[in-house]
N, C-alpha and C positions, 0 to 999 in steps of 0.2 A: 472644774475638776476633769480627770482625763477619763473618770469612769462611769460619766454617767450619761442617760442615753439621748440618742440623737439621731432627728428621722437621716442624716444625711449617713451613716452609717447603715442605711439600706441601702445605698447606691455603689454597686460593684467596682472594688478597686483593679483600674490598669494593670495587668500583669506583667510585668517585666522579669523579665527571662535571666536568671542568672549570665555574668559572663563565662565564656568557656576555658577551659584552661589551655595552655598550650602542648599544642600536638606533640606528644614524645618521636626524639630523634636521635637515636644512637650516633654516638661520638666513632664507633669503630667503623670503617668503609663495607657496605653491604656486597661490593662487586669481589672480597678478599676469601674465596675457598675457605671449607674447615681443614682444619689439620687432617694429612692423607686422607685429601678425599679423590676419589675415582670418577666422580660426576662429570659430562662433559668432556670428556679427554679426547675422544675419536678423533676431532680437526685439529688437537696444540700438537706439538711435538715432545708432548710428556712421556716418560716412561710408565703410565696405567698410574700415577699417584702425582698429587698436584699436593704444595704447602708443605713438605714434610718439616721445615723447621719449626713451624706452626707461628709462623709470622702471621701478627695481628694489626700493622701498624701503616704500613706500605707496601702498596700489590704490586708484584714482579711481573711484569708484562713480557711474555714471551714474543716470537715473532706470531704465533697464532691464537689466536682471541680462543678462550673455552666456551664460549658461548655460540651454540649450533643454531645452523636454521632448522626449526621445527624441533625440538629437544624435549620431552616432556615425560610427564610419567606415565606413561602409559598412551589410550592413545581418548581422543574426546569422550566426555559424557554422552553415554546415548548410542555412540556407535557401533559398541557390541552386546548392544542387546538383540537376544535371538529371533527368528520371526517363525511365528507359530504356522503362518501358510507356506512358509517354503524352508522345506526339508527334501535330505536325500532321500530319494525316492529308488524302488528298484528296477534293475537296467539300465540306470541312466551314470552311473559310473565312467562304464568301459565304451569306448567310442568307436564306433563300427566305421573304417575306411575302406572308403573305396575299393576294388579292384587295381591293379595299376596296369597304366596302359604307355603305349610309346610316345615321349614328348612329341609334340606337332609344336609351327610355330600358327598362329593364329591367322598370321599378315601374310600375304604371296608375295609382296611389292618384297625386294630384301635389296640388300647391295650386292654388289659384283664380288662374288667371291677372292681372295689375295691370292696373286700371280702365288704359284709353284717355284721350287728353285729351277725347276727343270725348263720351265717357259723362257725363251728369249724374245727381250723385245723387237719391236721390228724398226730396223735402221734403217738411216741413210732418204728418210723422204724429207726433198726439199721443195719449197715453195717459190713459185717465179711472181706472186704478187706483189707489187711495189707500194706499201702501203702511205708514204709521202705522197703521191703521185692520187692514190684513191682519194685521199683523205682530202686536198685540195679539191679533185672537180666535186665530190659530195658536200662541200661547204659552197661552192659558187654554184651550183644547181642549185641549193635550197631555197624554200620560197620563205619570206621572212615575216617573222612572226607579227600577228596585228598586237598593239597593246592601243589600246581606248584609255588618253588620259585625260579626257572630256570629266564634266562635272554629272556626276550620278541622276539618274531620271528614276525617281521611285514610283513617278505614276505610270511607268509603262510596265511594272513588276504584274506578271499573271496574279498573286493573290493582292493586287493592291486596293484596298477599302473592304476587303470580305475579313470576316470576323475568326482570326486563329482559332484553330483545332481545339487546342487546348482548352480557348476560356469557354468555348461549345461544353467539352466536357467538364469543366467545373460547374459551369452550371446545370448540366444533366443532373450534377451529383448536389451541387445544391438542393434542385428541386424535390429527387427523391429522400434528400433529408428530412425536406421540409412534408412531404408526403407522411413519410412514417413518423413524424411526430405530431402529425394532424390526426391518423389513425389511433395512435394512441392516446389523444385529445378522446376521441368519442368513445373507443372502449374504455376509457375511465370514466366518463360520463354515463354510459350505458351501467356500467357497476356501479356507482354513487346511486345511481335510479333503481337501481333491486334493490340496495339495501333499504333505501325507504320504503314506510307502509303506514297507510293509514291506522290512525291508534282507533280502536274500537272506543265504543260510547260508555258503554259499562267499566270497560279500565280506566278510562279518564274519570267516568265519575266515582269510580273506586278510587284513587289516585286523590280527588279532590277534596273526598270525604277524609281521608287520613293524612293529607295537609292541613287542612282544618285543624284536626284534634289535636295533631301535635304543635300546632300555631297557639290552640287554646292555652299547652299544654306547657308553652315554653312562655307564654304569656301570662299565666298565674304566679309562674317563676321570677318573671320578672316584677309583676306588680310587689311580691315578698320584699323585693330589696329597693323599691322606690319610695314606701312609706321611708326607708333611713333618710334622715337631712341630710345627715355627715358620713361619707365613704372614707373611713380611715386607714382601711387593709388594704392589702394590695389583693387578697384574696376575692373581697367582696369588690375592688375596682374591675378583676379579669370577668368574675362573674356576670357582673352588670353590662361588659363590653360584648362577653359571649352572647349573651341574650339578646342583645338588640342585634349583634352582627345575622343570629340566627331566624331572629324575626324578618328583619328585611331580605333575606334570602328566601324563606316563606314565600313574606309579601307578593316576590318576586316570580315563586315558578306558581303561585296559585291564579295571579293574573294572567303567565302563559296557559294554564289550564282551563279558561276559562272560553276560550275561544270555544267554535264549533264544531271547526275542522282543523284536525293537529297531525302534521306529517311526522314522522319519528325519525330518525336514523339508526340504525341498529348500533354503532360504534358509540353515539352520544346517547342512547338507551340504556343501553348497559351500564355506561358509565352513571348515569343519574343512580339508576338505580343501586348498584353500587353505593352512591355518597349517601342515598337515602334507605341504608337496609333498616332501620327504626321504623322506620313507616308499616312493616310488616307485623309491628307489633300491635299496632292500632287497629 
């Protein structure tokens, strides 16, 4: 029969997500104005009203798009809100200038001021240099130029086998990388080292004593549910697993306590302490 019971009916059915319906999408064109609307008009060459027929069907594309750069209503979130430490203050209005005084130019070098109409140039100077004539013995005097088209000598180069500038300084910058993060190596060692501290004798044995109890205390617990042959529940199965999970965690920090000399950490002290705030009650 379909109704009667069955352990497999504890076990959690798969959830499967209904499917989603499809996305609504209007048939009319989203880019198509309302009837006389004024939105956007600054860039088209509309008369201040765009759609007046209240055409719904197919958008009239002018030669200028309504659609602006930066167009919006108003202007971003956030940007005009006021600022409580900067306000007009007074005197600070009206702007107190200068004196004035006679322009100067800054630079003395200037250019040559433009001839007057009154200035006439000065004519009639002519030159007896014959520059053919120069230009020839200045090519046959000159001494001609060396070109070295020999095969290159890089061992005779001034820095040849010394070690470029540069990788000098990458490796300065190396080292002092590796400097400051070696200092930082040992002031975080020197702080790991404060925060530990020997645990006193009397809180470990406090500490000890109230592991015990509550060891005893989660141990009589569990003896309750070992006398059962049969764990049918799921209740009494979490219980039984709680208990021994919490015994051998006992087990566990009463064996570190156990020692003679116990170094703490304050970060991992807290912490214990913390998971063990029951212990306070023993």
């Amino acid at each position: 029969m379909d109704y009667e019971e069955s352990i497999y009916n504890l076990i959690p059915k798969e959830y499967v997500p209904p499917p989603k319906d499809k996305r609504y999408k209007s048939k009319y064109n989203p880019d198509i104005p309302p009837t006389y609307s004024t939105f956007g008009l600054g860039t088209t060459s509309k008369p201040g009203v765009s759609n007046v027929s209240g055409n719904f069907l197919e958008e009239h594309k002018p030669a200028h798009t309504h659609k602006g750069m930066g167009n919006t209503f108003g202007k971003p979130k956030g940007t005009v809100k006021p600022k409580t430490n900067d306000f007009k203050k007074k005197g600070t209005g009206t702007i107190k200038l200068p004196p004035p005084q006679k322009f100067a130019y800054r630079d003395e070098k200037r250019k040559d001021p433009i001839p007057k109409k009154e200035d006439k140039p000065i004519m009639g100077l002519v030159s007896d240099k014959n520059y053919l004539v120069a230009n020839a013995v200045e090519n046959i005097l000159a001494a001609p130029k060396v070109t070295d088209n020999g095969p290159k000598t890089y061992a005779k180069k001034k820095d040849y086998g010394k070690v470029p500038k540069y990788l000098e300084n990458t490796k300065k910058e190396i080292d002092e990388e590796y400097e400051m993060v070696r200092q930082y190596q040992i002031q975080e060692e020197e702080r790991r080292d404060k925060e530990k501290f020997l645990l006193p004798e009397e809180e470990r044995q406090e500490l000890m004593k109230a592991l015990k109890k509550k060891w005893e205390v989660v141990h009589e617990e569990y003896q309750s549910i070992t006398h059962i042959t049969k764990v049918d529940t799921i209740g009494l199965k979490h219980k039984k697993e709680k208990c021994e999970k919490e015994l051998h965690q006992l087990e566990k920090d009463i064996e570190r306590l156990s020692k003679p000399y116990i170094f703490v950490d304050t970060n991992s002290y807290y912490q214990f302490i913390s998971q063990h705030q029951d212990l306070l009650l023993f």
